[in-house]
C-alpha positions as CSV (number, residue, x, y, z in Angstrom):
1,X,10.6,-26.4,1.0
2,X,8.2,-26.6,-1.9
3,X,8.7,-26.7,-6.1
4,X,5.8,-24.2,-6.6
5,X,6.4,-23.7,-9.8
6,X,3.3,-26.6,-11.1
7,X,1.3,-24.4,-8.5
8,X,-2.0,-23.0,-10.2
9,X,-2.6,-19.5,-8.8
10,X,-5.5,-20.5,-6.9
11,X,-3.3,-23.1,-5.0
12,X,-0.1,-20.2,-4.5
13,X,-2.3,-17.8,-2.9
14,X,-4.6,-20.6,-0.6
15,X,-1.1,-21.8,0.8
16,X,0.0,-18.8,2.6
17,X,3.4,-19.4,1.9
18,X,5.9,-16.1,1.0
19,X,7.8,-18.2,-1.4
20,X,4.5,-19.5,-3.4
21,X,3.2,-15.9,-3.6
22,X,6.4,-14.6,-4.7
23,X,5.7,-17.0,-7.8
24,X,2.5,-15.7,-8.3
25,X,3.8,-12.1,-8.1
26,X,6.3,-13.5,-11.0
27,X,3.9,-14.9,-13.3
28,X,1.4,-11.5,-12.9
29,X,3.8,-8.5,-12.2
30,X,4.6,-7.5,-15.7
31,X,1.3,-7.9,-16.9
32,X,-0.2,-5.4,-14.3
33,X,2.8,-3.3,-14.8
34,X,1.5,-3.1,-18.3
35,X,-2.2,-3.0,-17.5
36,X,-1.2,0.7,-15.4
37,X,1.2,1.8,-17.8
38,X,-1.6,1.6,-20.4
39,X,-4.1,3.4,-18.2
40,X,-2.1,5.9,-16.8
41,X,0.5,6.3,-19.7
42,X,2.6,7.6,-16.9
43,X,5.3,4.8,-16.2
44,X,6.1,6.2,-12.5
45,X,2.6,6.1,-11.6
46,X,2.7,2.2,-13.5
47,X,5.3,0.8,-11.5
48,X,3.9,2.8,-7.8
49,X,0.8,1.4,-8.2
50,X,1.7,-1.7,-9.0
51,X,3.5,-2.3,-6.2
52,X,0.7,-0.9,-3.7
53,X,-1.4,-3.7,-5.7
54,X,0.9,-6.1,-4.5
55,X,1.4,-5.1,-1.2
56,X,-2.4,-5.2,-0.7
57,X,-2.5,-8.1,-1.9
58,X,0.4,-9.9,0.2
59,X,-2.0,-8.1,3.2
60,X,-4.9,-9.8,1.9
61,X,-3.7,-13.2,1.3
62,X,-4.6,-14.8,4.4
63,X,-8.0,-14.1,3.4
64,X,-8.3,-15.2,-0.2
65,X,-11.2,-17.6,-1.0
66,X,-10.5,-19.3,-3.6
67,X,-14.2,-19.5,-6.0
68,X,-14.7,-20.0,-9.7
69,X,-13.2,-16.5,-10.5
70,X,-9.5,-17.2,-11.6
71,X,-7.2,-15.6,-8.9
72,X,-5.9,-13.2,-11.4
73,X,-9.4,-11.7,-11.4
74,X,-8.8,-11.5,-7.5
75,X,-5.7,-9.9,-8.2
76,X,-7.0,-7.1,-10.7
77,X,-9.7,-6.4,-8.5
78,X,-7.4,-5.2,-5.9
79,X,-5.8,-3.4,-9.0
80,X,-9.0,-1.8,-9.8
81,X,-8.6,-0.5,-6.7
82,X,-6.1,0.9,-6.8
83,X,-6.4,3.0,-9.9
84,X,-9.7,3.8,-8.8
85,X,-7.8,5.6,-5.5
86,X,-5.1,6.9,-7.2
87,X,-7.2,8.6,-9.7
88,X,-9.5,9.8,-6.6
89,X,-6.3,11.4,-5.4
90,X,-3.8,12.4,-7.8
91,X,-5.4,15.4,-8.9
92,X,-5.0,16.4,-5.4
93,X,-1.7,15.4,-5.1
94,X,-0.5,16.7,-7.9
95,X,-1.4,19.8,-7.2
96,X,0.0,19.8,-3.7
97,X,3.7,18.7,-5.1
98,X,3.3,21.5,-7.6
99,X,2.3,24.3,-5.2
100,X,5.1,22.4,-2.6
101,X,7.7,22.5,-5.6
102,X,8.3,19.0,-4.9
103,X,9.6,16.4,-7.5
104,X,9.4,12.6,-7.1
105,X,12.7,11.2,-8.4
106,X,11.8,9.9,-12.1
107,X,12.8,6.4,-12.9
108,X,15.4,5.7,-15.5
109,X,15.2,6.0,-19.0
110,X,15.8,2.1,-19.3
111,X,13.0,1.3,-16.7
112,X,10.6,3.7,-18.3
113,X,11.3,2.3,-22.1
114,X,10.8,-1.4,-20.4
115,X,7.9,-0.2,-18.4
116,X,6.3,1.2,-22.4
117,X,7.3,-2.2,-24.0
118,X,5.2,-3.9,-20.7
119,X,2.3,-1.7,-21.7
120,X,2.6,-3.2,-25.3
121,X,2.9,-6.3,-24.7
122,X,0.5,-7.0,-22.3
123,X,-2.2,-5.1,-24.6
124,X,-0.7,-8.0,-27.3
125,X,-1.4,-10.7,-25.1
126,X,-4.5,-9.7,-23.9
127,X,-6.1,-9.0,-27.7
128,X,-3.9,-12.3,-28.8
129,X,-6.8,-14.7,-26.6
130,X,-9.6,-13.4,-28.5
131,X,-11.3,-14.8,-31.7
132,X,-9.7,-13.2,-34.5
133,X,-12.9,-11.6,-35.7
134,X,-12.9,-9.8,-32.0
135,X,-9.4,-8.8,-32.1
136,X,-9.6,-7.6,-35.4
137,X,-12.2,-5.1,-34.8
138,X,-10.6,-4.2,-30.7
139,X,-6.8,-3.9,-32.2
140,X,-8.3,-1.5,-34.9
141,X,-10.7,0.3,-33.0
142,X,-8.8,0.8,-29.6
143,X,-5.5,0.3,-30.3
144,X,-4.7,2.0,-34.3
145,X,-7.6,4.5,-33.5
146,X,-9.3,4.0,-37.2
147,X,-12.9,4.9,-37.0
148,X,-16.3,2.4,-37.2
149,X,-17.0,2.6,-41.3
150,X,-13.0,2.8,-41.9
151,X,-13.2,-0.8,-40.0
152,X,-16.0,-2.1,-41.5
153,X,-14.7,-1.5,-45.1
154,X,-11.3,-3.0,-44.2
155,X,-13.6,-5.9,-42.9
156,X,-15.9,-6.1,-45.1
157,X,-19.0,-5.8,-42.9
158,X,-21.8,-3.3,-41.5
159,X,-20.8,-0.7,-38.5
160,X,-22.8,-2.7,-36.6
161,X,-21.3,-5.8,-36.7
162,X,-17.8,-4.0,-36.2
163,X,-19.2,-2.4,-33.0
164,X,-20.5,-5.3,-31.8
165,X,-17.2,-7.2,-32.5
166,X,-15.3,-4.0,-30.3
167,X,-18.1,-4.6,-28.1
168,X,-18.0,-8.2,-27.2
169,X,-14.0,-7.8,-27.2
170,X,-14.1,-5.3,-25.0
171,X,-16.1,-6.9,-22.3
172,X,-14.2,-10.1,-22.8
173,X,-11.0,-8.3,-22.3
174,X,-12.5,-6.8,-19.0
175,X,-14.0,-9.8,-17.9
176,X,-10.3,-11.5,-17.6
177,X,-8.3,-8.8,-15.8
178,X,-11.1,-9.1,-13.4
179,X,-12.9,-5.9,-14.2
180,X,-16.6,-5.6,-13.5
């Protein structure tokens, strides 16, 4: 039996071992729970999908490569994915359930108020690795709403160089959860 725990992801997912990719599923699972609460703003739909993510992924293991991506990249590809499908379908769905009358059983108020607080926080941590200049003009952009010359005021710079600061931290942000 193995201490996995000093394991880098690359190394959890290249072993093939259940126990090392149920410690990479406990470093990443609250993160993507957050990263589909936040795109879905549904927390059902957050904690489904991230459990098809993950069971994709523990199909898919045996044929991870590891390359200079980081695995989590591999990971939110697979996400990607996933969203992409549900997205695809749900509208569908939906609309079946609703002309069916049937009702998926809603999580508990406790899992859905943790599921929120995921969403949050894994928003925080994300903007949190950026340069300050970049997270500045992201967290008041994206996340408080405020416009392009509120932010520059509050700044103290051009629209420009606000946009190109949302910009840049945008793609950033996408680059590390693996998005193209």
């Amino acid at each position: 039996m193995h201490d996995f725990a000093d394991f880098s992801d690359e190394d959890l997912l290249a072993s093939g071992e259940t126990e090392a990719f149920g410690v990479f599923y406990d470093r990443h699972a609250r993160t993507l729970l957050g990263y589909f609460a936040r795109r879905t703003r549904n927390p059902d739909v957050a904690a489904d999908l991230t459990a098809e993510t993950f069971a994709c992924a523990i199909k898919a293991q045996r044929r991870y490569i590891a390359t200079d991506a980081p695995a989590v990249a591999w990971l939110y590809t697979i996400a990607a994915r996933r969203l992409a499908d549900y997205q695809r379908r749900g509208a569908v769905e939906r609309r079946m359930r609703r002309e069916l009358a049937m009702q998926t059983p809603p999580l508990g108020r406790d899992d859905v108020d943790v599921i929120r607080l995921l969403a949050e926080d894994a928003a925080h941590a994300l903007l949190a690795e950026l340069p300050s200049d970049q997270r500045e003009a992201v967290a008041g952009r994206v996340v408080a709403q405020r416009g392009y010359p509120e932010l520059a005021a509050a700044l103290h710079t051009s629209e420009d160089a606000v946009r190109k600061r949302v910009s840049r931290g945008l793609a950033t942000l996408r680059r590390r959860m693996g998005a193209p």
